[in-house]
TIMAR-509776 format. One record per residue: y negated, x negated, z negated of N, C-alpha, C in turn; residue in one letter. Coordinates in nm, 4 decimals. Atoms other than C-alpha are relative to their C-alpha. Last residue first. Layout:
// TIMAR-509776
n.v,n.u,n.w,ca.v,ca.u,ca.w,c.v,c.u,c.w,rest
Y,X,Z,Y,X,Z,Y,X,Z,A
...
// end
This chain:
// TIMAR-509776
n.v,n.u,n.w,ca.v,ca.u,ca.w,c.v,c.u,c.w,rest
-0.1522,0.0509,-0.0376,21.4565,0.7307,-1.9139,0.0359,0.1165,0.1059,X
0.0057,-0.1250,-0.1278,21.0750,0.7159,-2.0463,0.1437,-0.0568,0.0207,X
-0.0939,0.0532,-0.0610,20.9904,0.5688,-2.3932,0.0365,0.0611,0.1343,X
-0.0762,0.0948,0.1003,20.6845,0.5915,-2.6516,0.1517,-0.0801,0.1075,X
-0.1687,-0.0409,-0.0324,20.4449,0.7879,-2.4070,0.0952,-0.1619,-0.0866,X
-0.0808,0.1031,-0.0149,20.0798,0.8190,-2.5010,0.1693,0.0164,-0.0368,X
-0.1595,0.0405,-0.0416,19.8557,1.1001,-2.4571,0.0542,-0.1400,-0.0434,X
-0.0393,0.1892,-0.0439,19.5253,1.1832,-2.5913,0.1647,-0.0111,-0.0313,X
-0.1256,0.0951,0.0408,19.4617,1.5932,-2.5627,-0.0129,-0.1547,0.0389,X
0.0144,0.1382,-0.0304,19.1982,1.8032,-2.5282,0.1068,-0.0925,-0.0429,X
0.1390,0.0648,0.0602,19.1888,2.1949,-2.5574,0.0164,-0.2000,0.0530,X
0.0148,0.0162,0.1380,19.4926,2.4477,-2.5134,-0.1028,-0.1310,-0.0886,X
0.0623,-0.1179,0.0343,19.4028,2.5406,-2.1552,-0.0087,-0.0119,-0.1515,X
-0.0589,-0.1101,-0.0817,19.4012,2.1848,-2.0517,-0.0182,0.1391,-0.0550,X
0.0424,-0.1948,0.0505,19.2406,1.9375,-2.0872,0.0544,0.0396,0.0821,X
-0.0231,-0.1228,-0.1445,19.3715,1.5531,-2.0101,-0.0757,0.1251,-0.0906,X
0.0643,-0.1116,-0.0177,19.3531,1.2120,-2.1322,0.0400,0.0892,0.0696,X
0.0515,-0.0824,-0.0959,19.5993,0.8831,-2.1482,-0.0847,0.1618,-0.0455,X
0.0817,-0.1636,-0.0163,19.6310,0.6430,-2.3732,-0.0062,0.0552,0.1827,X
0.0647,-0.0222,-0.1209,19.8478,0.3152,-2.3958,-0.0245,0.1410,0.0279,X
0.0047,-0.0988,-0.1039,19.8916,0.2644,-2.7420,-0.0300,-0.0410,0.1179,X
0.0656,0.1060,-0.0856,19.9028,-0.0903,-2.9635,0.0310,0.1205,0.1335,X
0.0872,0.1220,0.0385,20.0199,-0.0058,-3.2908,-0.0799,-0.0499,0.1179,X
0.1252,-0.0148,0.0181,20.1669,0.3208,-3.1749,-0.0922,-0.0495,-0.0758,X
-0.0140,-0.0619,0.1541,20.4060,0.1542,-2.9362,-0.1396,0.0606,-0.0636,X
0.1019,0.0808,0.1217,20.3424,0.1596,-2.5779,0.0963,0.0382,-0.0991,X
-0.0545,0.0066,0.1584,20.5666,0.2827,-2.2435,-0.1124,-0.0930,-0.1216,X
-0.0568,0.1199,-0.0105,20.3490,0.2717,-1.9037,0.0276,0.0227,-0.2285,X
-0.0054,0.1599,0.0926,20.1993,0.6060,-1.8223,0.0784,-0.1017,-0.1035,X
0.0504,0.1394,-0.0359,20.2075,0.7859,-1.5346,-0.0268,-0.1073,-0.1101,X
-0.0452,0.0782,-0.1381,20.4195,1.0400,-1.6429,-0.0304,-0.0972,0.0353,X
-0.1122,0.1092,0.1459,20.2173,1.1480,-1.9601,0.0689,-0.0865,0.1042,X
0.0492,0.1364,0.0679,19.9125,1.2053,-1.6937,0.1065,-0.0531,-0.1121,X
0.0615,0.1210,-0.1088,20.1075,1.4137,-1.4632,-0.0873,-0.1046,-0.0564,X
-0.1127,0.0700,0.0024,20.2878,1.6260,-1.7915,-0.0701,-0.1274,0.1599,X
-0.0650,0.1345,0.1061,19.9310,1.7008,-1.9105,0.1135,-0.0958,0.0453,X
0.1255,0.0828,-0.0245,19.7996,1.8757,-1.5846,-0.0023,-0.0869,-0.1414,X
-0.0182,0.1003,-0.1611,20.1487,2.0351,-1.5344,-0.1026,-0.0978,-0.0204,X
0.1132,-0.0084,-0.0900,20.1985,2.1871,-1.8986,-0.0173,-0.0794,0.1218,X
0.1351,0.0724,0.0853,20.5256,2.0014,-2.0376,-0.0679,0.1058,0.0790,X
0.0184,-0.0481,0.1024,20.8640,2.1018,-1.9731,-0.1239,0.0346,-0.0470,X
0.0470,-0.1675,0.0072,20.8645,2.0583,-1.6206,0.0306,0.0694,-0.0993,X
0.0902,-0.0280,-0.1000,21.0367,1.6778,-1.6264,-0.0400,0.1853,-0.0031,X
-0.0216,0.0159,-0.1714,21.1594,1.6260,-1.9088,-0.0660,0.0602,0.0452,X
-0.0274,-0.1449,-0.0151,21.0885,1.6278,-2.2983,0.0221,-0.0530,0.2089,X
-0.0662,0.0490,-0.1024,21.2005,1.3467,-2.5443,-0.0630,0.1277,0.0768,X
-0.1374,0.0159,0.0362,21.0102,1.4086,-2.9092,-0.0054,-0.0120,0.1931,X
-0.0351,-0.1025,-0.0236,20.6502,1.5914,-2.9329,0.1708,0.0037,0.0418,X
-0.0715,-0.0309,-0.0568,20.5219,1.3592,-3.1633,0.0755,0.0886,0.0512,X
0.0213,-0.0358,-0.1137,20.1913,1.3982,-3.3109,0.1111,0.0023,0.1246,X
0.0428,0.0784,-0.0320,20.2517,1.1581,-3.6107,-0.0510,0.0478,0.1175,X
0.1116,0.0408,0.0656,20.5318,1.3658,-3.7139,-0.0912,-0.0866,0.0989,X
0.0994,0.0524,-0.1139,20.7698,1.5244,-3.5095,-0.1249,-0.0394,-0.0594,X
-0.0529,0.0322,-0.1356,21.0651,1.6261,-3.7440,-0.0424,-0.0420,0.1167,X
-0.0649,0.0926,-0.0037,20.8979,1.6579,-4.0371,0.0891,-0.0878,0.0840,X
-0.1798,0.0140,-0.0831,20.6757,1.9169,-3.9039,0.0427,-0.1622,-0.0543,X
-0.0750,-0.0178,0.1230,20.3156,1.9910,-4.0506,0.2024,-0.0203,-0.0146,X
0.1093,0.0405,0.0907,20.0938,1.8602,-3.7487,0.1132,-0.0058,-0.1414,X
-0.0572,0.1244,-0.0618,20.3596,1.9892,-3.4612,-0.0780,-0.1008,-0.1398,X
-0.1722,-0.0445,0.0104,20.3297,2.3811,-3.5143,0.0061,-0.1682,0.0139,X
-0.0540,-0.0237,0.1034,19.9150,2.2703,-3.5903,0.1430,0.0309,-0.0294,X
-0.0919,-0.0496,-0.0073,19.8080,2.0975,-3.3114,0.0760,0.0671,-0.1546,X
-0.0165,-0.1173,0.0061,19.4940,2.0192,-3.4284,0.0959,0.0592,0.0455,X
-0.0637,-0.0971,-0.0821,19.5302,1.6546,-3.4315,-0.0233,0.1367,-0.0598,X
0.0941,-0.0497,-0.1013,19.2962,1.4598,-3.6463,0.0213,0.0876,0.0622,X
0.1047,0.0049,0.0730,19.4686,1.2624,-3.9675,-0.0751,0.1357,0.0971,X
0.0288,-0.0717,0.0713,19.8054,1.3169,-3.8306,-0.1124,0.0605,-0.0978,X
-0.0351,-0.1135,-0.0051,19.7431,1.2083,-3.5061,0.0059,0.0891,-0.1359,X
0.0982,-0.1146,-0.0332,19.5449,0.9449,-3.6267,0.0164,0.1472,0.0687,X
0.0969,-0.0483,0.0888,19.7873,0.7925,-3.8434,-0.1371,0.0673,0.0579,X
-0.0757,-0.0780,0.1164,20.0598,0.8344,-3.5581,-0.0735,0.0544,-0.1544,X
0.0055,-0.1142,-0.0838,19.8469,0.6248,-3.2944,0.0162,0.1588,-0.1223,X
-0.1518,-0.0335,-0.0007,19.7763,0.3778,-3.5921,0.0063,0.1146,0.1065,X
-0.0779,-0.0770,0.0940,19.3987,0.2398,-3.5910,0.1077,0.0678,0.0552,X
-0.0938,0.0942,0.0230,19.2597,-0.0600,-3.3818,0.1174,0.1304,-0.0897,X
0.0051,0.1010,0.1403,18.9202,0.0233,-3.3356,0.0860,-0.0568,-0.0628,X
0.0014,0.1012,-0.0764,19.0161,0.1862,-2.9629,-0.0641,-0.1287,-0.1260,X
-0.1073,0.0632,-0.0555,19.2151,0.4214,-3.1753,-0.0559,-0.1645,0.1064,X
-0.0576,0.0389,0.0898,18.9457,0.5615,-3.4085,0.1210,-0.1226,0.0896,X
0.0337,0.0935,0.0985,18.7312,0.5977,-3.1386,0.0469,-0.1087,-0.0859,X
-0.0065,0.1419,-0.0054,18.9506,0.7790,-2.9535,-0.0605,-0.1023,-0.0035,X
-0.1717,0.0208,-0.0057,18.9944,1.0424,-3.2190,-0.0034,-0.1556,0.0621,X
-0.0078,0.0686,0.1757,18.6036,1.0433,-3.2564,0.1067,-0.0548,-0.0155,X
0.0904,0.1508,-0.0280,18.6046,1.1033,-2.8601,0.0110,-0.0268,-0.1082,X
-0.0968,0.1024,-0.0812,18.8552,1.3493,-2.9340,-0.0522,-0.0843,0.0452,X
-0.1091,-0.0393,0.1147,18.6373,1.6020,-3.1992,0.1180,-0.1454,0.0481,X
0.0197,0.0668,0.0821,18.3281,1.5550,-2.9598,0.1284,-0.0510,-0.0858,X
-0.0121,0.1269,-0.0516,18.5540,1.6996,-2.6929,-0.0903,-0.1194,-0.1032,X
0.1244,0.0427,0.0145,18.6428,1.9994,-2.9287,-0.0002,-0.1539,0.0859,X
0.0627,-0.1296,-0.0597,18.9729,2.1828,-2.9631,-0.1114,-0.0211,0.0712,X
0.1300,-0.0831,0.0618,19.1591,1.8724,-3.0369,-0.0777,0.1503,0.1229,X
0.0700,-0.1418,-0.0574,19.5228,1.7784,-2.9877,-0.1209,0.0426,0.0151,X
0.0825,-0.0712,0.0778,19.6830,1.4381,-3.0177,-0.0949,0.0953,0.0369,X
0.1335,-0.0972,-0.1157,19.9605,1.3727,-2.8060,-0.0535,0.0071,-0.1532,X
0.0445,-0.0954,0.1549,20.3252,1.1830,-2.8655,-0.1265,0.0415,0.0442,X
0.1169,-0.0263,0.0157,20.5767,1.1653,-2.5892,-0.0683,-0.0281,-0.1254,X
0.0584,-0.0268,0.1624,20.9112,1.0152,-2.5403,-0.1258,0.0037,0.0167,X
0.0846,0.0463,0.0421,20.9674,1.1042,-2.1202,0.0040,-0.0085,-0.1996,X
0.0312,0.0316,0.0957,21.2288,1.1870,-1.9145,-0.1122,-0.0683,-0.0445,X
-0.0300,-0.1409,0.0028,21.3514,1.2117,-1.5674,-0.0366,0.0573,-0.0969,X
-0.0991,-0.0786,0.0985,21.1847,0.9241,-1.4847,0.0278,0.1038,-0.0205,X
-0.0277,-0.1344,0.0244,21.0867,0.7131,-1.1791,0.0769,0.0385,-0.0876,X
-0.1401,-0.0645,-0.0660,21.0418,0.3288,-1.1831,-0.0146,0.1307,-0.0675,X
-0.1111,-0.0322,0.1092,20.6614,0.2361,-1.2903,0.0925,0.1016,0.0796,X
-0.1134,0.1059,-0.0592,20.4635,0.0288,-1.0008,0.0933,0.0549,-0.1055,X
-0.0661,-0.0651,-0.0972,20.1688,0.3134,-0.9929,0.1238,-0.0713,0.0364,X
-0.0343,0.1148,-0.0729,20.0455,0.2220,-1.2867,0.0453,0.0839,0.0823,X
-0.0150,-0.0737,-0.1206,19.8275,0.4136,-1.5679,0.0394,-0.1202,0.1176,X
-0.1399,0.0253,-0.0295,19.8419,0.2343,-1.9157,0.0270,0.0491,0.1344,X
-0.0198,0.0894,-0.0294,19.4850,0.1929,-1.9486,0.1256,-0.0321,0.0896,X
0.0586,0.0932,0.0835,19.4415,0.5592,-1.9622,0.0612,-0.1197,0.0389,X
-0.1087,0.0876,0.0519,19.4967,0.8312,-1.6964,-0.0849,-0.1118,-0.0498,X
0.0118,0.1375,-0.0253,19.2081,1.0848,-1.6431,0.1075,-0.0352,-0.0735,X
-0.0883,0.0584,0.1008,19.2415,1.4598,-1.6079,-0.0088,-0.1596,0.0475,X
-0.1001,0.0055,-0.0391,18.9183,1.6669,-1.4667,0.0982,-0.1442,-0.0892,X
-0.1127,-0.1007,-0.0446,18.7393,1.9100,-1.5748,0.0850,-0.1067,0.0513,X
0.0357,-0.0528,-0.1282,18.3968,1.7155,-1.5913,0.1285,0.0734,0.0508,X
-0.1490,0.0117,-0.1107,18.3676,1.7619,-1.9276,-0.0012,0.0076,0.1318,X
-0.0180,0.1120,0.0381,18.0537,1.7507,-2.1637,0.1364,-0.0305,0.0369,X
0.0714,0.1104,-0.0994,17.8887,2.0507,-1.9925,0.0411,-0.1462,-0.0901,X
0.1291,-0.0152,0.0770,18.1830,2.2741,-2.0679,-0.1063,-0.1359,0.0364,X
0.0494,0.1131,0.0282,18.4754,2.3775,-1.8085,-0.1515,0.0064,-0.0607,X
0.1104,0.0307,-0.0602,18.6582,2.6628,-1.8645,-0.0961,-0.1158,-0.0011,X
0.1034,-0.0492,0.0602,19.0256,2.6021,-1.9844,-0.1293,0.0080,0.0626,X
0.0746,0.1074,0.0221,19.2888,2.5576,-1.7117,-0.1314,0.0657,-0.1116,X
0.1236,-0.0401,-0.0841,19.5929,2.7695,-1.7400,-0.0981,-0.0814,-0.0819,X
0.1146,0.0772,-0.0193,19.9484,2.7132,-1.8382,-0.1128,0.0609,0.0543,X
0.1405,-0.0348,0.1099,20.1613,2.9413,-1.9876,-0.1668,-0.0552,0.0608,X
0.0019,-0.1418,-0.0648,20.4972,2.8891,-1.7063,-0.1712,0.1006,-0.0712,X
0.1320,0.0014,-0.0758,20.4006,2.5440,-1.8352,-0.0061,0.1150,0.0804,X
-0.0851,0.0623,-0.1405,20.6363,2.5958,-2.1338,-0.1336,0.0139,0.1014,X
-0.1027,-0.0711,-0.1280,20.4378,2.5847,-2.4222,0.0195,-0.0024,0.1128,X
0.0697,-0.0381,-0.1206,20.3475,2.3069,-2.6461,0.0746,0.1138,0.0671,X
// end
């Protein structure tokens, strides 16, 4: 991802209402971090990420549908962040209107995610955060 000094909001299409929703996992009783383990799956297409979380609310692997689906492509072919992982990143690393929905949500594994949504300029993303510190 790039730094959020990049950021800007994509135009909105008539199957978006523009704005970022937190997933199950969204709490407002989680202790403040400086840190986050991320992982994200990418799509260009909101059809493309409804299929995604499809796949996920049927029971399937966060990690096997990142790699099956994600369009992130610098992060897709990487041995080092597989599965859609984007690894440890802190606070104002992230895009702003992603890093406020990774934030709010409540640690998962990716047998049993807690999602979150967002668009942003680089297309659609499903969030879930592995560890926060």
């Amino acid at each position: 991802m790039p730094p959020k000094a990049k950021s800007k909001k994509a135009p909105k299409d008539a199957s978006d209402d523009g704005k970022s929703k937190g997933g199950a996992g969204s709490s407002s009783k989680l202790k403040p971090a400086t840190a986050i383990n991320v992982r994200h799956i990418l799509c260009e297409k909101h059809s493309k990420k409804e299929e995604a979380m499809q796949k996920l609310r049927n029971g399937a692997k966060f990690d096997d549908v990142a790699r099956e689906m994600s369009e992130d492509k610098a992060r897709q072919a990487s041995v080092f962040f597989p599965g859609g992982s984007l690894g440890w990143k802190v606070r104002g690393a992230l895009l702003a209107d992603f890093e406020k929905i990774a934030y709010e949500l409540e640690p998962s594994t990716t047998g049993n995610p807690k999602l979150g949504e967002v668009k942003t300029g680089e297309g659609y993303h499903i969030i879930m955060v592995e560890g926060r510190r």
